[in-house]
C-alpha positions in Angstrom: 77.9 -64.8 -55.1 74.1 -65.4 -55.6 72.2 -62.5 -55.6 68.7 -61.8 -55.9 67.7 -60.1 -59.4 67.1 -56.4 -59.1 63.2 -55.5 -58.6 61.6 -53.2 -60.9 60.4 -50.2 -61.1 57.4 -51.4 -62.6 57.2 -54.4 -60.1 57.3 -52.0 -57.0 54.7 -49.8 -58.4 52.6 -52.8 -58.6 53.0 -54.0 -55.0 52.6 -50.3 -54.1 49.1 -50.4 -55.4 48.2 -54.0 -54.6 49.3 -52.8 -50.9 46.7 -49.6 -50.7 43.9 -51.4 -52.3 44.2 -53.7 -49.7 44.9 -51.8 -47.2 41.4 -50.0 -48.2 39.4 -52.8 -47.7 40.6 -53.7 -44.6 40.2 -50.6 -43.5 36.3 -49.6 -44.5 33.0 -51.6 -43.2 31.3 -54.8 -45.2 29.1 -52.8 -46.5 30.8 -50.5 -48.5 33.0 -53.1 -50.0 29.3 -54.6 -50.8 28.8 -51.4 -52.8 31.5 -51.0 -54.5 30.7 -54.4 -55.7 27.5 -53.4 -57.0 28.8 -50.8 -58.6 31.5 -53.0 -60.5 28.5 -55.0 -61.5 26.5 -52.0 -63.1 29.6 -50.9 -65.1 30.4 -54.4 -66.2 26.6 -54.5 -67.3 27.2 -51.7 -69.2 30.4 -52.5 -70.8 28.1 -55.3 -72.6 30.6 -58.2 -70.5 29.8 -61.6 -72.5 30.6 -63.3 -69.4 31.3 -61.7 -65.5 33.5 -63.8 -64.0 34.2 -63.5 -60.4 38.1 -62.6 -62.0 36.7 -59.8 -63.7 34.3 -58.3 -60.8 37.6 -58.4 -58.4 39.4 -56.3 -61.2 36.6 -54.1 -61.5 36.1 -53.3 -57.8 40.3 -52.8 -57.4 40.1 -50.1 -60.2 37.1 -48.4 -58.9 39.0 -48.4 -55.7 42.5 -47.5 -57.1 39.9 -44.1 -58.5 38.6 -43.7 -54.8 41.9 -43.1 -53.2 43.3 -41.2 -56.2 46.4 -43.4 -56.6 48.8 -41.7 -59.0 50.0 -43.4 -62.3 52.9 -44.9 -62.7 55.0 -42.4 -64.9 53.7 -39.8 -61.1 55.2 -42.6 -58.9 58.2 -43.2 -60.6 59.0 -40.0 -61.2 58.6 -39.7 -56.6 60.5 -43.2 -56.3 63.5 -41.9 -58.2 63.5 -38.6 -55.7 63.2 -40.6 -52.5 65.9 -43.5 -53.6 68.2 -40.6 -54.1 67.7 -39.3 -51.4 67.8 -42.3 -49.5 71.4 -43.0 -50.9 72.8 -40.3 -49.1 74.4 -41.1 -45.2 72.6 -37.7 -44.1 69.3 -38.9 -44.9 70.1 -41.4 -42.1 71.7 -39.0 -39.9 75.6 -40.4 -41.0 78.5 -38.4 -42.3 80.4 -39.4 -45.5 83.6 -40.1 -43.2 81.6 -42.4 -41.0 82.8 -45.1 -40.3 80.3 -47.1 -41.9 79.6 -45.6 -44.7 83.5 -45.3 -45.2 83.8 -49.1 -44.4 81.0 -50.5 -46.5 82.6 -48.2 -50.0 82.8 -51.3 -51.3 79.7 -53.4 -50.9 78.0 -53.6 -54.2 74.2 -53.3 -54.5 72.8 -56.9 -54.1 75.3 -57.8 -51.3 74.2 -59.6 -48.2 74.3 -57.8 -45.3 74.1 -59.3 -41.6 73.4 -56.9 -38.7 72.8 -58.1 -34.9 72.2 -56.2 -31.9 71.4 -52.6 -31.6 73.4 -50.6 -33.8 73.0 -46.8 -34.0 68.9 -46.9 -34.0 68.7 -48.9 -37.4 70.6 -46.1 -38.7 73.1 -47.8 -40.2 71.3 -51.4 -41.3 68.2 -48.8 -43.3 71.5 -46.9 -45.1 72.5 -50.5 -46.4 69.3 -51.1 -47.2 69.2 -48.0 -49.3 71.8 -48.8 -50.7 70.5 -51.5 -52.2 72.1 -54.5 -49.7 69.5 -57.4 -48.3 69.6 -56.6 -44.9 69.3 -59.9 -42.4 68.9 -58.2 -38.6 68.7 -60.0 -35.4 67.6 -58.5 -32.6 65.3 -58.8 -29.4 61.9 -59.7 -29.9 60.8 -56.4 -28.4 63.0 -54.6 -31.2 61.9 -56.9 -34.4 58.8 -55.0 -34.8 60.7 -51.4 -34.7 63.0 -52.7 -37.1 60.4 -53.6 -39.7 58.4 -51.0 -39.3 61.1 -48.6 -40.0 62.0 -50.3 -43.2 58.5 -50.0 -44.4 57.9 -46.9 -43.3 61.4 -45.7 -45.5 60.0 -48.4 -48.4 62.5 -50.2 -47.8 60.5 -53.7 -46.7 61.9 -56.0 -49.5 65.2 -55.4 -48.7 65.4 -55.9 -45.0 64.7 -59.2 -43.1 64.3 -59.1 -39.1 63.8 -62.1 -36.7 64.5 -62.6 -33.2 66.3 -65.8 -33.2 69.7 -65.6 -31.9 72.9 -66.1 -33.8 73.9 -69.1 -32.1 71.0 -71.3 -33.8 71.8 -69.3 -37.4 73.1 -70.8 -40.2 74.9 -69.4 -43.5 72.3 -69.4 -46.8 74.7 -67.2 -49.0 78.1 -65.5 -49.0 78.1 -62.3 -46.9 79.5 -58.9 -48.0 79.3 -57.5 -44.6 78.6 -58.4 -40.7 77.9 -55.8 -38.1 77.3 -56.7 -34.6 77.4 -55.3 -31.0 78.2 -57.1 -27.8 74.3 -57.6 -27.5 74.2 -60.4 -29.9 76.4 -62.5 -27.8 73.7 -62.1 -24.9 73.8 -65.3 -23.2 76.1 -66.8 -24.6 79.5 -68.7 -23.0 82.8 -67.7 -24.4 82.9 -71.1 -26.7 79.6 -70.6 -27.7 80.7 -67.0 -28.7 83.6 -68.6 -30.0 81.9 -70.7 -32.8 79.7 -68.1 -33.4 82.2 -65.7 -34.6 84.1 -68.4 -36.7 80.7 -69.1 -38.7 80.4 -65.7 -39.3 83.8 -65.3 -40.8 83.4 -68.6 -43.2 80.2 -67.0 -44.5 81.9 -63.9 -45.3 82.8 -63.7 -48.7 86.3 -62.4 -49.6 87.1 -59.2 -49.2 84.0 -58.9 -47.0 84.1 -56.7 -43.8 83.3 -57.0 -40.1 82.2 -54.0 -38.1 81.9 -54.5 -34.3 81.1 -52.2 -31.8 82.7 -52.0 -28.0 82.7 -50.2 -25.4 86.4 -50.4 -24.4 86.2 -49.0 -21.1 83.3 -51.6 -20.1 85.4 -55.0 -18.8 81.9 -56.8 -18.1 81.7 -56.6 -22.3 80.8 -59.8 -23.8 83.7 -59.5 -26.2 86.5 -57.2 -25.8 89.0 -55.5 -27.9 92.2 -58.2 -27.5 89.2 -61.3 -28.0 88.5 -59.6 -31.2 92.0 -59.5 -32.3 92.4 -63.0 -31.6 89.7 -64.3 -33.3 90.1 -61.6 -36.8 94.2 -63.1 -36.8 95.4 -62.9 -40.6 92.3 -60.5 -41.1 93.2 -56.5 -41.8 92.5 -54.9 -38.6 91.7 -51.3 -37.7 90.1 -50.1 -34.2 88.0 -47.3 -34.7 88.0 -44.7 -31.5 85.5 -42.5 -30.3 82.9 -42.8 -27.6 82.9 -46.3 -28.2 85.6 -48.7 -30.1 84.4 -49.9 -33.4 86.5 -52.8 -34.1 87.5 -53.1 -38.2 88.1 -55.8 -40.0 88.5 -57.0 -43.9 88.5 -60.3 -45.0 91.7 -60.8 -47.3 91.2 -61.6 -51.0 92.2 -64.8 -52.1 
């Protein structure tokens, strides 16, 4: 399966810094940037600089900045990055047992893995745990929801690894082998039983084997988009297990080849 190579440590810390720099001077007036501009000058000029070059005013002014807000070095921010990915491994961070049902269904979806999630699913719960986990996250969902979404994975620093757009699944098309597909009846808004139909099949070509579905029903609700025995239908020669609880969380595993 492609995959995307692994980020850095050293590569996040560098975003990290690049992001609160800029952040800074979008954030203060024209004139104090004009300041701190004169004062990269006046150091430069005293450094003896052969030649300024705009190149080496904008580094100046980023590391009289990166001073000004008291950024911490990067031995101090890895040593806080390693503490909050930990932590961010574990299901209880998210509010998820061990013996969820997600976290007990996705045991074996390596880091890298693609990860599709569409509808509302558990408050991002579940898609922020993949995340976590390492997983590029692709999520559909309403346009109203989009924004939540990535402002959730930013807040958890967690933007790189989750994608969110509001275009529905029946205009999406495969880019890579998928690990693992969650969705709820709400991604099937609109859409006619063939429509639904096709939808589901692409889903299940772009899964890679051994890959796993999770779909959540409501079992009691007969106005559902898709219910329990349409599910079993369309997962035939799939391994199948309904999950029971306030809702039905339909199971099911691609078979190796």
């Amino acid at each position: 399966m492609p995959q995307r190579p692994s980020r850095s440590l050293k590569y996040e810390y560098e975003l990290y810094v690049e992001r609160e720099i800029e952040n800074y001077k979008e954030s203060v007036p024209r004139s104090v940037l004009l300041s701190i501009g004169d004062e990269a000058v006046r150091a430069l000029a005293d450094e003896q600089q052969f030649a300024l070059t705009e190149l080496l005013l904008c580094d100046e002014v980023d590391r009289i900045i990166f001073k000004r807000l008291r950024l911490p070095s990067y031995t101090t921010w890895r040593k806080r990055r390693i503490r909050l990915i930990e932590e961010l491994r574990r299901p209880e961070h998210w509010g998820l047992s061990p013996d969820d049902f997600v976290v007990r269904a996705v045991q074996r979806v390596s880091a890298e893995s693609r990860v599709l999630v569409a509808g509302v699913w558990d408050e991002n719960r579940a898609l922020l745990y993949l995340a976590a986990q390492g997983c590029d996250v692709t999520a559909f969902a309403n346009a109203d929801d989009v924004q939540r979404v990535l402002d959730a994975a930013e807040a958890a620093g967690l933007a790189e690894r989750v994608r969110a757009t509001s275009n529905g699944l029946g205009t999406w098309t495969p880019e890579a082998p998928l690990s693992a597909v969650m969705y709820t009846p709400a991604a099937f808004a609109g859409l006619g039983a063939a429509e639904r139909a096709r939808v589901i099949e692409v889903l299940q070509c772009a899964t890679a084997d051994g890959g796993v579905h999770l779909v959540q029903t409501i079992a009691a609700s007969k106005r559902a988009p898709v219910s329990l025995d349409e599910l079993r239908r369309r997962y035939e020669g799939w391994d199948v297990t309904v999950e029971e609880g306030g809702s039905s969380t339909f199971v099911a595993r691609k078979a190796l080849a």
